[in-house]
N, C-alpha and C positions, 0 to 999 in steps of 0.2 A: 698883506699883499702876497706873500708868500704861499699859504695856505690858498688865497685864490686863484695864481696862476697853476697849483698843481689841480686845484678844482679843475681850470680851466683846459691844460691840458687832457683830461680824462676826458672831458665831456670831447674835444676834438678827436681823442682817439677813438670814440664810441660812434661818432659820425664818421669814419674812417670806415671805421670795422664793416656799421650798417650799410655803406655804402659799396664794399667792395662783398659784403656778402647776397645785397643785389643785383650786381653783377653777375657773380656767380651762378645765381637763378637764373637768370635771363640764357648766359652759355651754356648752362645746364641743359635748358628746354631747347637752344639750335643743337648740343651736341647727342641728346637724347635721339634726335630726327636721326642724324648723319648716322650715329650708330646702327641705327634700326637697317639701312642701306646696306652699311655694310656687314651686318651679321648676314644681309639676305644675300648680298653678293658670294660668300663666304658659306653659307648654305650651299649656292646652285654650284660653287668648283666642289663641293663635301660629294653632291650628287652623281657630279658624271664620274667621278671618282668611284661610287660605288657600282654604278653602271659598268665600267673599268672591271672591276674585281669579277662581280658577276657572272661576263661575258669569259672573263679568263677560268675560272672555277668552270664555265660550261665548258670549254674545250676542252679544259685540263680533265673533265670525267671523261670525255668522247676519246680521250687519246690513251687513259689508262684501261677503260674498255679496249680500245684495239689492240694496244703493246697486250695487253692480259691473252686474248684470242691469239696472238700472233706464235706470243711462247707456250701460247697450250697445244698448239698446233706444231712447234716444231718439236718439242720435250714431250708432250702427253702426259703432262704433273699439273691434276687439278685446282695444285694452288694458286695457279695464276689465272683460275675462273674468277678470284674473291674479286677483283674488280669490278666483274661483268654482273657478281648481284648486285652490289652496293650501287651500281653507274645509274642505274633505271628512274631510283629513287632521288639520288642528288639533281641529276637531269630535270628533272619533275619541278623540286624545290627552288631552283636557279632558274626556270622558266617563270613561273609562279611569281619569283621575288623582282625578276625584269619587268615582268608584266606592273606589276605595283610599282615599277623605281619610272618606269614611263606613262603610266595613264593619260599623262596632260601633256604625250608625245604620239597622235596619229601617225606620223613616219615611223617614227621607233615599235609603233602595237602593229604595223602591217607586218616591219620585218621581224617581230617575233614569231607572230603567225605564219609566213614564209619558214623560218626558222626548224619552227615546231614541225611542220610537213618533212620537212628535210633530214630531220632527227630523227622521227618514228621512222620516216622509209628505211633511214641508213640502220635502226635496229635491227628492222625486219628480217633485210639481208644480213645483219650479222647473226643474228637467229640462227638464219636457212643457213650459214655457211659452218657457223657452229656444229648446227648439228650434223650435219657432213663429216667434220672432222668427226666427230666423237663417236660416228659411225664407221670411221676409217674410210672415207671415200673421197680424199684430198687429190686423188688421181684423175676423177670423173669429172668428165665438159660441164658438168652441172657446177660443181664445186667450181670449176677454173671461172668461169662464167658467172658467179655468184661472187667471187671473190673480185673481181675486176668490175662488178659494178658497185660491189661494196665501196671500192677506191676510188670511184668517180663522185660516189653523192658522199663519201667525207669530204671528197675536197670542197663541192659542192659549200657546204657545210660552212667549210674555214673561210669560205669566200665570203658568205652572207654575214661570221660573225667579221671579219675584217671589213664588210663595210658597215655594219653597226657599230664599231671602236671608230672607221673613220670619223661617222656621224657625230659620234659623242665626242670626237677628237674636235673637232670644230665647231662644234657648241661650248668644249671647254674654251679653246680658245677667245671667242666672244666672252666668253664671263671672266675670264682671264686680264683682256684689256677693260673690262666694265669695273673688275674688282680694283686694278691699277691705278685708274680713271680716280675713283673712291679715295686711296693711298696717299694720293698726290694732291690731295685736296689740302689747300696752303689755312684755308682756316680752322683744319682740325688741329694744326699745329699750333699755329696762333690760340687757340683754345685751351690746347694741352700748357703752352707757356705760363697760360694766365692761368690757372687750375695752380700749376705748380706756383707760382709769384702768390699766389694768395692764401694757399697752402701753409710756405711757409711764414706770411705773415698770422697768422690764424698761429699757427705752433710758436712763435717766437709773442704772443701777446699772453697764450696761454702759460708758457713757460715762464715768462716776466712775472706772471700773475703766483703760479704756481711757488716761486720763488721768493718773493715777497711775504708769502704766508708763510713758506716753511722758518726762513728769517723771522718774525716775527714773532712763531710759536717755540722758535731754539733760544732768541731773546727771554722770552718769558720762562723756557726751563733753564736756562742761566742766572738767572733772576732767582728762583728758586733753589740752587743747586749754589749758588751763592749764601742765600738764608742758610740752607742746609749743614754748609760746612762751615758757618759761622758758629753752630747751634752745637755741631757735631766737636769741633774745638774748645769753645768750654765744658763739655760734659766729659769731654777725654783728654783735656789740659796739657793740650799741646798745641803749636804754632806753627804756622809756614811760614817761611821766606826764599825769598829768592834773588841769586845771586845771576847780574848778566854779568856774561864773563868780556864780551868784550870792550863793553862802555865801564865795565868793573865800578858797577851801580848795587844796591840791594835794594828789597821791597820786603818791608814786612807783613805780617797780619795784623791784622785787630788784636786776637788774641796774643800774641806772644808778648806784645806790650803788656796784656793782664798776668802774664806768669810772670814778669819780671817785674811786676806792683805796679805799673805806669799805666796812666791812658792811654787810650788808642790814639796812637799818631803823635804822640806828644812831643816826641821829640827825632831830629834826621836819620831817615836809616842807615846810618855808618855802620861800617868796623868798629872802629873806635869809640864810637855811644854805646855799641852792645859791649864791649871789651870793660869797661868803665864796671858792670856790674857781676864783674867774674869774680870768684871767690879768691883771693892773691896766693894761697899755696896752688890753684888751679891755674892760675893765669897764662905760667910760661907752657904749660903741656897744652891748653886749648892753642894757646898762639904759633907752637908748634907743628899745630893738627894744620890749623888754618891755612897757614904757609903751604905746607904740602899741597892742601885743599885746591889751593892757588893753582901748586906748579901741576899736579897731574891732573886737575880739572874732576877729584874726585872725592868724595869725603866718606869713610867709613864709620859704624856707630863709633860715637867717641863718649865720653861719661863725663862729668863737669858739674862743677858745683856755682850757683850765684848767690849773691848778698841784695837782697833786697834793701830800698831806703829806710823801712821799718826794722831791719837787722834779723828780718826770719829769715834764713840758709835752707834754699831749697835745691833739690837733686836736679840736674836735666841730662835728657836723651837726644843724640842730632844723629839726623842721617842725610846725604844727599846724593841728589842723581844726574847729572848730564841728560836734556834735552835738548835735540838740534831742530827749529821748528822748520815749516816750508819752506822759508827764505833762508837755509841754510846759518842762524843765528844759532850761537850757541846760550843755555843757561843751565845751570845748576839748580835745582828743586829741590831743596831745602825741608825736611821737617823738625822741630824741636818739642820732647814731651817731658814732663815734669812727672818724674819717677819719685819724689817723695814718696808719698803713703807704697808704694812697692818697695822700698828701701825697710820704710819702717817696718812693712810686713812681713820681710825677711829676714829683722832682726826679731823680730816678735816669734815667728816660726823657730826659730833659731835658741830662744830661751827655753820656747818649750817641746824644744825636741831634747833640750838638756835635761828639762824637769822629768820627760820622760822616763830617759835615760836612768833619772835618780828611782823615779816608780818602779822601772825593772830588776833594779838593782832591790829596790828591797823587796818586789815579789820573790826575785831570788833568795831573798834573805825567808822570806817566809817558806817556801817548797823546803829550806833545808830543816828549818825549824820543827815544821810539819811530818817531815822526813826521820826527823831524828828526835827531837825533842817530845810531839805529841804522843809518836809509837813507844818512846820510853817509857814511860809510866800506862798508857795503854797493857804494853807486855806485861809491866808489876802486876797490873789490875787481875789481867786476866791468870798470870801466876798463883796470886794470892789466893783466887776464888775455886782453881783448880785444888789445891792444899787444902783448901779449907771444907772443899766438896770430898776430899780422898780420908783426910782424918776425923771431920767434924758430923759429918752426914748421918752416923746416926744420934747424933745426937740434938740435930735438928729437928725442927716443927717442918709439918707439911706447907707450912706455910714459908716457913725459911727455904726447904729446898725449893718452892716455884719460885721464890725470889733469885736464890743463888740461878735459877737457871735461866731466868730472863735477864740475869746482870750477864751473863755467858754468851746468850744471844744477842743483847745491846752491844758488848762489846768485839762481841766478831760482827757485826754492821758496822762499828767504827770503824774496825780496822780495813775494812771493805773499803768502806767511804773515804777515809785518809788513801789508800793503795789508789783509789780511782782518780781521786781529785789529783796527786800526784803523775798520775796517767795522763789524764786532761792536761794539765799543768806541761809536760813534756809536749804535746802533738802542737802548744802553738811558741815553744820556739821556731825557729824561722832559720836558725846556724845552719842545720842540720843538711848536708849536701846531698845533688840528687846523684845518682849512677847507676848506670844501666847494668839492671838484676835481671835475675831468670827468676819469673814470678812462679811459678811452679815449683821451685826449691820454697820460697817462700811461704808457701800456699801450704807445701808439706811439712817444714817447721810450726809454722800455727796448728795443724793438725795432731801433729808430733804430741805440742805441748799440753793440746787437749787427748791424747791417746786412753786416758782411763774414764775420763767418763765416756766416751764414744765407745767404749767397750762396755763400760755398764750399761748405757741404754740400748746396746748393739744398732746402735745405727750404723747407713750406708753412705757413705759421700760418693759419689763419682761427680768425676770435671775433665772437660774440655782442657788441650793442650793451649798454655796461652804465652805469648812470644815475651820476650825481653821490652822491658821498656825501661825508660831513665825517671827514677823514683829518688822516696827516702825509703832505704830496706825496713829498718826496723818501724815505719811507719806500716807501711802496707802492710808487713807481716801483724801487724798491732790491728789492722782494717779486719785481715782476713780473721784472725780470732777474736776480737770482739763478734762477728759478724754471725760466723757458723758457732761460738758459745750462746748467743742470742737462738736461735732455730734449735737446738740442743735445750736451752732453758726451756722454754716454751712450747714443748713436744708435749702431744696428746698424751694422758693416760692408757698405759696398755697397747700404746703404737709407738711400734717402733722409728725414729725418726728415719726420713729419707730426704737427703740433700742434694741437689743438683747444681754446680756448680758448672755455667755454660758461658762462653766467651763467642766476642763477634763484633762487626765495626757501625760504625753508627754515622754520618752526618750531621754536619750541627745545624742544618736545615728543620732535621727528623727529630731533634732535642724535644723531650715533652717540656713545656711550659719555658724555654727557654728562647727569647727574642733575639738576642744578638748574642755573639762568641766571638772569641779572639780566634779559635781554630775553627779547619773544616770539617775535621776526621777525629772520631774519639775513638777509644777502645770504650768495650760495653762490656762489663764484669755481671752476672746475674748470679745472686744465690736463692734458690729456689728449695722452703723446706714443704712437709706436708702437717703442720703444728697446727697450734689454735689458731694462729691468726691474730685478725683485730678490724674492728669496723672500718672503710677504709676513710670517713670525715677524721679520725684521728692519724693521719696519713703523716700528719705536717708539724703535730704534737710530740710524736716520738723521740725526733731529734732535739727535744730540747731537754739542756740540759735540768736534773732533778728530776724529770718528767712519765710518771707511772700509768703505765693503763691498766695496773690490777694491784691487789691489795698485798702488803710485804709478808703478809702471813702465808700467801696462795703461793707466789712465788718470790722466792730470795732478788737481790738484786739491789741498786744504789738510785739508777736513774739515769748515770754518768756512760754508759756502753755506746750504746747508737749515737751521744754528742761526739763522744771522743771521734767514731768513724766519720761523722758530717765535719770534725773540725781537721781528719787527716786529706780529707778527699778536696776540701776547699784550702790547702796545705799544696796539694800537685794540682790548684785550678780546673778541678773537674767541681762535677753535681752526684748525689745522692738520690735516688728516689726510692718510696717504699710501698707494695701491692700487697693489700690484705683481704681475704675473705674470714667470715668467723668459722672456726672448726676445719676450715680446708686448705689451711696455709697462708703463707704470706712470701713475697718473693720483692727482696732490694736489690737494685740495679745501680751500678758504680760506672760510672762516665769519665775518664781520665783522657785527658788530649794527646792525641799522636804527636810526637815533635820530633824534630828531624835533629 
């Protein structure tokens, strides 16, 4: 039954609707007529209106043509001719435009015709009086004589157009009370009323309509959004509730009953039910919280532990908020999440940042080992063999001496390789404090240290002045001589090395190969040698540690140089990169972040 009085209503409303939207056609078609009237009425006042303007724009030339003649005649300054060209032409235009605004007025086309006689005559004689003046004969009976009938046919003139304004005055008039006539008409109003009356029911059925739906479609994404955070609760194992504060009521969720091992709904949302499953050394600090919770209508994270009925002790997380809705109600919105596995992953991180700790501890154990222990008997080694090359040599096989000299060789690669790996081993402690150096003191101690062979291969360094920045000294000093002994190892036979060392700022915009930064602004270190080089597909291979791109017999070296500089530079948070051609140098660029 219900279902069919709302049928039944619709179907009334639609006969409603249809019936007052035939109406509306119907006044449509009387008010379209009535309109037509009066746009026409509203036309003929637009008209004598323009007749009006016309007429006045004709005078208005005829009299700045005379003022113009008047003052050229008493001053003799022919700028007050500019009238009397311009007058002839507008005259002309405003004759012209009468004649079209009157066509379907034989009274009004006689006295333009009249008109127009009366205007060329009064030219005429302003011509002839003109050129008198301009002849200086303002004195002569001609001139006086020209002049005073000039004055007769202007007036002339102003007569015929003041009875043409009259004419049109009282043709306005007529359209005037015709248009009123129109105005007063009582069924336009009546018209207008119902237009408006059905207007707004038209708007108020649409908006009902309108309304309805959106209802409907908010229903269905609440419905949704519902599911939603049902789905989104157990997958991220936490709970709402909510607290009204003035009927001092709670609501739980679905889920929060699941984190606290219970069905949903199982049992009344108290205080006191959810109190029940509080852990007892937590109890009195939640009930403390609560209380507050109470008095300041506010609850901050608090931490708590519960006892499930099965006896698994799990972690929870609350927080809540004060909502005041439209009606001025107040509630408390409530979240609770089950922070176990975060607890236990904290504890879990926590072991093994201690095992860490033990791992570093015996890397340290080993750098000293290696430091001390390896190079010990290393030094014997190579003792003995020196001895043994200084007393025993001739009594050696050729075959013993290329032995003894490759155990000589092997063992100065050890001791390289123990010094490097040691090296390496320092650039990734982390203790090491940053503070603001003058890299160019730096830049000259690595140079410093390398001073004899820069003298043996007579190479030239030149470098740009480069500012203070806040580092590790002995790192970068460690960057810059790995860097320029790299361009120094690797120098052409027979050519002298040439190093350029050039400084400059960069954008982390402009970073090759680099997608996002923590800074905006880098310093940009370039060392530019003119060496062998290296293809540049091995661009990305250099820096790795052990990592050779020519054979140890060609050139000396470990492998460890260029990781150590990728491991200082990713040490101050910058980038590395390396350009090589073969036989025409190679050039590394060092990116270090500007910080304030």
């Amino acid at each position: 039954m219900k279902f069919k009085s709302i049928y039944n209503s619709e179907r009334i409303l639609k006969i409603i609707f249809g019936l007052s939207l035939f109406v509306v056609l119907v006044m449509g078609g009387m008010s379209y007529q009535l309109i037509k009237k009066l746009s026409k009425s509203f036309e003929d006042v637009q008209h004598t209106y323009q007749i009006h303007i016309e007429l006045e724009k004709l005078l208005s030339a005829l009299k700045d043509a005379e003022s113009g003649k008047r003052a050229f005649i008493i001053s003799q300054d022919s700028t007050f001719l500019e009238p009397l060209l311009s007058s002839q032409s507008e005259l002309d235009n405003s004759l012209e435009r009468l004649k079209l605004l009157t066509k379907n007025n034989p009274a009004q086309q006689k006295n333009i015709a009249e008109l127009k006689i009366k205007i060329d005559k009064n030219l005429e004689i302003f011509e002839k009086t003109l050129s008198l003046a301009i002849a200086n004969k303002t004195d002569s009976p001609e001139f006086i004589s020209s002049f005073k009938e000039g004055r007769q046919t202007m007036n002339s003139v102003r007569f015929k157009i003041m009875d043409m304004t009259t004419h049109e005055s009282e043709e306005l008039g007529i359209r005037k009370e015709k248009s009123s006539k129109t105005l007063s008409n009582a069924p336009m109003l009546i018209y207008y009323a119902l237009i408006f009356s059905l207007l707004i029911l038209l708007l108020t059925y649409l908006q009902i309509s309108k309304n309805l739906r959106i209802l409907k479609e908010k229903n269905e994404l609440l419905e949704t959004f519902k599911e939603s955070t049902t789905q989104s609760e157990i997958i991220s194992k936490h709970g709402n509730w909510i607290w009204y504060i003035e009927d001092n009521t709670f609501e739980y969720s679905d889920n929060l009953y699941r984190l606290l091992g219970e069905e949903p709904q199982s049992f009344p949302a108290t205080l006191e039910n959810f109190m029940g499953f509080v852990h007892p050394d937590d109890l009195d600090k939640l009930t403390e919280q609560v209380n507050k919770m109470m008095e300041n209508e506010d609850l901050p994270f608090i931490h708590y532990r519960i006892i499930q009925k099965n006896g698994s002790i799990k972690h929870f997380k609350a927080y809540g908020k004060v909502l005041i809705d439209s009606d001025g109600h107040k509630k408390l919105l409530g979240t609770t999440a089950d922070i176990t596995d975060e607890i236990e992953n904290y504890r879990l991180i926590e072991e093994r940042n201690l095992e860490l700790e033990r791992n570093n501890k015996e890397l340290a154990s080993f750098n000293y080992v290696a430091s001390h222990d390896l190079q010990e008997p290393l030094r014997k080694i190579q003792t003995f063999i020196s001895r043994l090359e200084d007393k025993e040599k001739a009594n050696l096989s050729d075959n013993g001496k290329l032995y003894i000299t490759r155990i000589k060789s092997s063992s100065a690669r050890m001791r390289s390789l123990i010094d490097d790996l040691l090296q390496f081993s320092r650039t990734n402690k982390s203790e090491e404090a940053f503070e603001d150096s003058n890299i160019n003191i730096l830049l000259e101690t690595a140079k410093h240290d390398l001073a004899e062979i820069i003298s043996d291969k007579r190479a030239r360094i030149s470098s740009d002045s480069i500012p203070s920045m806040k580092v590790i000294p002995f790192q970068i000093k460690q960057l810059f001589l790995n860097l320029i002994s790299n361009s120094l190892k690797y120098s052409r036979e027979n050519v002298a090395p040439v190093i350029t060392i050039s400084y400059s700022q960069t954008q982390a915009s402009d970073l090759p190969k680099i997608k996002f930064s923590k800074h905006d602004l880098y310093h940009t270190i370039s060392i530019k040698d003119n060496g062998i080089g290296f293809d540049q597909e091995y661009a990305e291979k250099i820096f790795i540690l052990f990592n050779r791109l020519h054979n140890k017999n060609e050139y000396s070296g470990t492998g460890i140089g260029l990781s150590i500089c990728k491991k200082i530079v990713e040490n101050h948070n910058g980038y590395i990169t390396a350009e090589g051609k073969l036989d025409q140098g190679s050039v590394f660029t060092v990116y270090l972040p500007v910080t304030t």
